[in-house]
Backbone as a chain_set.jsonl record, in Angstrom:
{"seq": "XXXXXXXXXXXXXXXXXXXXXXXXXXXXXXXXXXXXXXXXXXXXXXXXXXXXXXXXXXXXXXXXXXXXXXXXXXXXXXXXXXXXXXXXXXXXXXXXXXXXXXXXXXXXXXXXXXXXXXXX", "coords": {"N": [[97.853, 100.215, 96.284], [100.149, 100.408, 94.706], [100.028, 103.335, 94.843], [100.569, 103.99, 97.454], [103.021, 102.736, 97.799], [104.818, 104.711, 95.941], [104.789, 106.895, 97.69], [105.806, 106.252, 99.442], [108.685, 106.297, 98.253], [109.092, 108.6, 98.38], [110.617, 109.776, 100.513], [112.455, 107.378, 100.776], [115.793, 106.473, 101.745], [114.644, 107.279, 104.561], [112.035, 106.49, 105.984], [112.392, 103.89, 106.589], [114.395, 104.039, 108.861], [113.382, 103.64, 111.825], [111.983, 101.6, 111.687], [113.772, 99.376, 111.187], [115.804, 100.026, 113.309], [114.095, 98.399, 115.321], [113.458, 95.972, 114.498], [116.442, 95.106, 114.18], [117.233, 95.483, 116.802], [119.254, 94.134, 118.231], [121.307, 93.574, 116.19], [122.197, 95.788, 115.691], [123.12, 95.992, 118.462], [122.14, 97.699, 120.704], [121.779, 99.757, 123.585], [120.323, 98.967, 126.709], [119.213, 101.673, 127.675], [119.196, 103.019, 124.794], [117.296, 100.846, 123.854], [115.282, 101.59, 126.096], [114.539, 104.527, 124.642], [113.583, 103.401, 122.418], [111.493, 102.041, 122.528], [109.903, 104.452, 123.621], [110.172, 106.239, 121.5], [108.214, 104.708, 119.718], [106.259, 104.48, 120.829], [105.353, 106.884, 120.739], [106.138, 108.213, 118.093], [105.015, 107.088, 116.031], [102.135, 107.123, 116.228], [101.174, 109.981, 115.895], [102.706, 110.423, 113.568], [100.834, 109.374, 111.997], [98.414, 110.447, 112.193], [98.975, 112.853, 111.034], [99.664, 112.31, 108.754], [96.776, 111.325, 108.008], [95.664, 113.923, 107.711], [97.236, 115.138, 105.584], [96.272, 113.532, 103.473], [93.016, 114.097, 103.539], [93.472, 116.607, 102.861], [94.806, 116.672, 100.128], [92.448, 115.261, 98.966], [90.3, 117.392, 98.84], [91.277, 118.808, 97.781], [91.698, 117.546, 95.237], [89.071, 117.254, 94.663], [88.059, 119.907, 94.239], [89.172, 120.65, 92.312], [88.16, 118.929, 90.684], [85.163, 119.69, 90.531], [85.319, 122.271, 89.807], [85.733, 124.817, 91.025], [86.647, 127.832, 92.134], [89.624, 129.478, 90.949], [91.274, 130.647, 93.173], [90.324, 129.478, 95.745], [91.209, 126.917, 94.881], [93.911, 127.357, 95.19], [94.239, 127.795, 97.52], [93.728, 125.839, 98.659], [95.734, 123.995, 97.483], [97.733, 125.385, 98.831], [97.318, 124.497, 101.247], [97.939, 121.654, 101.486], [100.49, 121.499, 100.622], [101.691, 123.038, 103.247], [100.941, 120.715, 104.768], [102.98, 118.931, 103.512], [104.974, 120.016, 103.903], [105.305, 119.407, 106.571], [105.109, 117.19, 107.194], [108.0, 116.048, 106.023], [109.551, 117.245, 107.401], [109.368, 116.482, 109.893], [110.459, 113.907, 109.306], [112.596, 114.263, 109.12], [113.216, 115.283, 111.732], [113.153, 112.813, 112.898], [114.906, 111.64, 111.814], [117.624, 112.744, 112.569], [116.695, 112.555, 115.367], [117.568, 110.174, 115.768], [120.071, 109.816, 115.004], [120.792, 111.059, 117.584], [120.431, 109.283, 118.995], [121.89, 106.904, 118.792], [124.57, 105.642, 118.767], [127.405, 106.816, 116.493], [128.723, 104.728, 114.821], [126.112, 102.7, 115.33], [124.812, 104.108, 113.871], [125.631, 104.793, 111.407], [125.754, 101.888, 110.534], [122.787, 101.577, 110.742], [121.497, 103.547, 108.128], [123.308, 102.324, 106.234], [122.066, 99.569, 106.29], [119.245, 100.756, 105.764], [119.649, 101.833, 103.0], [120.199, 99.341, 101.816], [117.966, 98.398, 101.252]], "CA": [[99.146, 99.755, 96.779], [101.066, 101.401, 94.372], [100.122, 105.181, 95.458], [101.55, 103.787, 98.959], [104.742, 102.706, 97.329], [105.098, 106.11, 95.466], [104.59, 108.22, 98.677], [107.245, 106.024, 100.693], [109.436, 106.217, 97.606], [109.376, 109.869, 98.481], [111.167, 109.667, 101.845], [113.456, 106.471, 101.621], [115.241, 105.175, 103.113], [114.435, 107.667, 105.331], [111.266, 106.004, 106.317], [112.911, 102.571, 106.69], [115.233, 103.863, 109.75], [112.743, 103.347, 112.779], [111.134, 100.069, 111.99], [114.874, 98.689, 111.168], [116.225, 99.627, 113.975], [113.515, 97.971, 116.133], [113.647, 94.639, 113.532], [117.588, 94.688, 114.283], [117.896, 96.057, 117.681], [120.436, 92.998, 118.78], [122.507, 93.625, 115.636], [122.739, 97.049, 116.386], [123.861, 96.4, 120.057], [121.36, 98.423, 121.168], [121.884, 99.152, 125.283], [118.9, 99.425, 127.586], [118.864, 102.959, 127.537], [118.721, 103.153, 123.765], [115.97, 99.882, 123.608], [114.07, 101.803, 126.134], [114.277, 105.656, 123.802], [112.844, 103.228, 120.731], [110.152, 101.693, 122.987], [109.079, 105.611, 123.947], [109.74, 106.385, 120.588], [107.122, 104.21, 118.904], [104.628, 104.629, 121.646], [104.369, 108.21, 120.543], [105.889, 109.257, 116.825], [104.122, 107.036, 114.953], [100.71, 107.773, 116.027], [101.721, 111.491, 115.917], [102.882, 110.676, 112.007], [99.954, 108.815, 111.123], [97.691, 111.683, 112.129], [99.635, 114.065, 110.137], [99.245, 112.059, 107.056], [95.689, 111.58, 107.581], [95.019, 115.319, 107.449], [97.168, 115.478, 104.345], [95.454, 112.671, 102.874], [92.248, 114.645, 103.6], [93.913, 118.089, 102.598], [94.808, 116.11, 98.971], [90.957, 115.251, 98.673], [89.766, 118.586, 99.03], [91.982, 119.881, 96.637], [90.927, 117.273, 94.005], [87.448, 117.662, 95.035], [87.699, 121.346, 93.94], [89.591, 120.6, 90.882], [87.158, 118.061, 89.529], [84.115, 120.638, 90.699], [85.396, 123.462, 88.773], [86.067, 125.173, 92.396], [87.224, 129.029, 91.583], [91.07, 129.414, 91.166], [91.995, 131.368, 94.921], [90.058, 128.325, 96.623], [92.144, 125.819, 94.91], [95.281, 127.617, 95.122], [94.391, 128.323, 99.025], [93.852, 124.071, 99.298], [96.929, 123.601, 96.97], [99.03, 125.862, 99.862], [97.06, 123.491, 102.759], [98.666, 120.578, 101.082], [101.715, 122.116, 100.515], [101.942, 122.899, 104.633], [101.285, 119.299, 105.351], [103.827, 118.414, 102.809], [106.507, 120.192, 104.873], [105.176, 119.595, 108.141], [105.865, 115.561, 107.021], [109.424, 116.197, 105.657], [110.124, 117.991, 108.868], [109.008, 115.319, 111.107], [110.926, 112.765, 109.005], [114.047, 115.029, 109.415], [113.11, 115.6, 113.011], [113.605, 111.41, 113.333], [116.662, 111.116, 111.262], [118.082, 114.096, 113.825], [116.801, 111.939, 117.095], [118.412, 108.314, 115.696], [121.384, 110.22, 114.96], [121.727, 111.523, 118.881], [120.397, 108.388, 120.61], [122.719, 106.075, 118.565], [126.598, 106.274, 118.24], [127.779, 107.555, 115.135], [128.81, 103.815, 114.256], [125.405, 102.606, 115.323], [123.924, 105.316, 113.153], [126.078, 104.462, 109.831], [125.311, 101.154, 109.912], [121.399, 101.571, 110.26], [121.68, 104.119, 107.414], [123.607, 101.205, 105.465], [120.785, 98.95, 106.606], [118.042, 101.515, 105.013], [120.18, 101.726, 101.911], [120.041, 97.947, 101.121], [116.192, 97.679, 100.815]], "C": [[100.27, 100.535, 96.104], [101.183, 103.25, 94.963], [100.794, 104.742, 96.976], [103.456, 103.572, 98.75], [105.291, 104.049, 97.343], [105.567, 107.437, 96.608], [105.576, 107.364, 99.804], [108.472, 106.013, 99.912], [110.6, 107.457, 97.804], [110.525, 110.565, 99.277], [111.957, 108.388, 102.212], [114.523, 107.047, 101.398], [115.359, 105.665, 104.549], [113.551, 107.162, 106.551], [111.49, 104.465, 107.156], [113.37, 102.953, 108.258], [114.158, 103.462, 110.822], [112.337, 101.787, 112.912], [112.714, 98.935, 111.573], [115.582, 98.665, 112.625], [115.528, 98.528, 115.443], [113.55, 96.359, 115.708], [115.464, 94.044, 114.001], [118.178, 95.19, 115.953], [119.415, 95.538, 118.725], [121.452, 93.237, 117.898], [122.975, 95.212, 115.587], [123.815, 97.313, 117.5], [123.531, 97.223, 120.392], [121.489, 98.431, 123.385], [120.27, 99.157, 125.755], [118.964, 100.268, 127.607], [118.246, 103.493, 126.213], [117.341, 101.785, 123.52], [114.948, 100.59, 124.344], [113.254, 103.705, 125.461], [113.11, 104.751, 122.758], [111.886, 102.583, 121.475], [109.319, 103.543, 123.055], [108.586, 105.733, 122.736], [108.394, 106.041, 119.735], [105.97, 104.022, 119.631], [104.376, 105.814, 121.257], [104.894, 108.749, 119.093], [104.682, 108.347, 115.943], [102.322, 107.153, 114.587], [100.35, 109.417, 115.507], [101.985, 111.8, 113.814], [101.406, 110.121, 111.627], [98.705, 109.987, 111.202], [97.931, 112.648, 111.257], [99.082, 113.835, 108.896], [97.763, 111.949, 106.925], [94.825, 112.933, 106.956], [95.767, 115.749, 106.208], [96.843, 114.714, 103.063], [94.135, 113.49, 102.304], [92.539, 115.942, 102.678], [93.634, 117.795, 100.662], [92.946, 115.91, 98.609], [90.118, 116.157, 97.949], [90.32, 118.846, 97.799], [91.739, 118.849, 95.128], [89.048, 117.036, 94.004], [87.145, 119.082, 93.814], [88.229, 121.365, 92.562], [88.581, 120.186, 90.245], [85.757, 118.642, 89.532], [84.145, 121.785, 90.011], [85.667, 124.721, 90.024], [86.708, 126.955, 91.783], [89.1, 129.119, 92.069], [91.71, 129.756, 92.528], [91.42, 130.345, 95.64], [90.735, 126.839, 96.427], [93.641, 126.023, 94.967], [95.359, 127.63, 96.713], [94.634, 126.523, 100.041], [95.1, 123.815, 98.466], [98.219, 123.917, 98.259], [98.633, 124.956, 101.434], [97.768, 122.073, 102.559], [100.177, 120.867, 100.94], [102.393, 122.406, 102.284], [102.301, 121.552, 104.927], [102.38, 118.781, 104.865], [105.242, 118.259, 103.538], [106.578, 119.941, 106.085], [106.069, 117.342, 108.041], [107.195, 115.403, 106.806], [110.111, 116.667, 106.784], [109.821, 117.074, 109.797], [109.783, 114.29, 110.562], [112.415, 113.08, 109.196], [114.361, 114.78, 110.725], [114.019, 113.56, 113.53], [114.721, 110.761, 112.762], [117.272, 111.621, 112.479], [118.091, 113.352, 114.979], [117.854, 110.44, 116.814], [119.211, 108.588, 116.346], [122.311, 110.821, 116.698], [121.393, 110.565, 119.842], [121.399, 107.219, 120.17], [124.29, 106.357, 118.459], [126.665, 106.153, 116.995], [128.378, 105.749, 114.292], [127.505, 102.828, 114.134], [124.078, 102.884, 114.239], [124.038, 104.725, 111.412], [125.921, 103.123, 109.426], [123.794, 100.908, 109.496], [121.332, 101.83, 108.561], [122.307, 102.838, 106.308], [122.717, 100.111, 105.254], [119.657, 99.386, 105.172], [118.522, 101.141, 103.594], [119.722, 100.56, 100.892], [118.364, 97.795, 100.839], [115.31, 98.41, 99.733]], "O": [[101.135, 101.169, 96.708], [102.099, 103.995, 95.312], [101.64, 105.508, 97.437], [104.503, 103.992, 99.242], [105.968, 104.555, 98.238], [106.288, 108.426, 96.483], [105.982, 107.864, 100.853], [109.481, 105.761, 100.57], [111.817, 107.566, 97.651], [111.185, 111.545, 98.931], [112.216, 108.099, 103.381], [114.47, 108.153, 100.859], [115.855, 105.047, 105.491], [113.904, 107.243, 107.728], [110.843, 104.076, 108.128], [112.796, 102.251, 109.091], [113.975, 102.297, 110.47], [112.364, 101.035, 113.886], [112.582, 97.72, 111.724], [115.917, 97.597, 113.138], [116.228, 98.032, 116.326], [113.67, 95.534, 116.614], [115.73, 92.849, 114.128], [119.378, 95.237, 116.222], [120.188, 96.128, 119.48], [122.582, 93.206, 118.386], [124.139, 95.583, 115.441], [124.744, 98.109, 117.631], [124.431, 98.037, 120.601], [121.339, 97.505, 124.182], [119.28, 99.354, 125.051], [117.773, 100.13, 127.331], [117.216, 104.166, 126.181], [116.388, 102.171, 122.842], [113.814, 100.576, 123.865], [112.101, 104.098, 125.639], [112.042, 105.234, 122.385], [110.955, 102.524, 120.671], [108.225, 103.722, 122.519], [107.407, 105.574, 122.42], [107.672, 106.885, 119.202], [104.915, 103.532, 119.227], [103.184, 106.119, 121.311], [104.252, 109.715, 118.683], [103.711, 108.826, 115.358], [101.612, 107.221, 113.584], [99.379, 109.802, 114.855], [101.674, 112.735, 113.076], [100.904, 110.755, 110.698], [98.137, 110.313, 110.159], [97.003, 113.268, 110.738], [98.392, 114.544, 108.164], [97.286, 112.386, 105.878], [93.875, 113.03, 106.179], [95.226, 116.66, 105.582], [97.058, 115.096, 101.913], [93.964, 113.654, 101.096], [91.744, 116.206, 101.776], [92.762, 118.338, 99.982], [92.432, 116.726, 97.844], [89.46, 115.977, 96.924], [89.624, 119.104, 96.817], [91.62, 119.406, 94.037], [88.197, 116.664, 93.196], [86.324, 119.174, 92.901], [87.711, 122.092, 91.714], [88.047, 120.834, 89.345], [85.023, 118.225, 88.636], [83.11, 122.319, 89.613], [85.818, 125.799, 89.449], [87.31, 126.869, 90.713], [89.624, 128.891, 93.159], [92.669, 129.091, 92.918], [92.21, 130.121, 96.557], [90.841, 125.929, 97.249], [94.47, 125.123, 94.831], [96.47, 127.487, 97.225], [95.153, 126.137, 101.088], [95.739, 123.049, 99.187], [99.172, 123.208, 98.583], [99.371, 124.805, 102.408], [98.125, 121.443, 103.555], [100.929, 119.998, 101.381], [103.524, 121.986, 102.528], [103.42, 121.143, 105.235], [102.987, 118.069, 105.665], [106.078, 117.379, 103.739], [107.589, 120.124, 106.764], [106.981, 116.691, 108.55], [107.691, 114.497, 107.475], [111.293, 116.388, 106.985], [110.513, 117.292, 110.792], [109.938, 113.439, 111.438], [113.279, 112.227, 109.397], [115.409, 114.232, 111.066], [115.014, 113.28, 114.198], [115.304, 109.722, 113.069], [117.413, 110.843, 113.422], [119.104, 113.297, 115.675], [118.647, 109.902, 117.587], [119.489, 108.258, 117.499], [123.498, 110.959, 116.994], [121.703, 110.606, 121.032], [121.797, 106.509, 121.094], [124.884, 107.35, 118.039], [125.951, 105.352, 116.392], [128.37, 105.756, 113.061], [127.479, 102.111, 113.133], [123.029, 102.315, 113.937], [123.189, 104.403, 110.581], [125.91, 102.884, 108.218], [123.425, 100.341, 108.468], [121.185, 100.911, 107.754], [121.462, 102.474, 105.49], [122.564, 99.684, 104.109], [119.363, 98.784, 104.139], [117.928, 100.25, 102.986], [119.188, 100.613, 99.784], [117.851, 96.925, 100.135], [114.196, 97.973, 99.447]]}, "num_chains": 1, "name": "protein.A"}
């Protein structure tokens, strides 16, 4: 539980914005156009993220696999840079969904989520 904390610690309250605005979509004042973006939305990023992290879940493995095996240095430096991909490919997808809030909500919409995230 804690290593889950740690690794959403990484990314708040970045992480927070999606499942807030779906938790608050009335105090938002969310229209039907934007209620039905965050229905698409969560029919397709978060399967899309959770895949991601599995493979750098996996990626992480490997690379203490090879550590705790004694693994030769260019094979753990080559799984250190496969972890290192996923790393950014996650930060970039979490960017990517700050980036969409920010153009399906109005800019007052936006700053209060963001105020939202803040508080937790």
């Amino acid at each position: 539980a804690q290593q889950g904390k740690n690794r959403s610690e990484l990314s708040a309250p970045i992480v927070r914005l999606t499942p807030l605005i779906k938790q608050n979509a009335s105090v938002l004042g969310l229209t039907a156009e934007q209620r039905a973006d965050l229905q698409n939305w969560l029919a397709t990023s978060p399967p899309k993220r959770k895949a991601l992290e599995a493979e750098a879940i996996a990626a992480r493995a490997a690379l203490r696999t090879a550590i705790l095996d004694g693994a030769p240095a260019e094979e753990r430096a080559s799984l250190a840079a496969k972890v290192g991909e996923y790393e950014v490919k996650l930060v970039t997808m979490r960017s990517n969904c700050a980036d969409h809030w920010r153009t399906v909500l109005t800019p007052e919409q936006f700053a209060q989520l963001v105020a939202m995230a803040q508080k937790q």
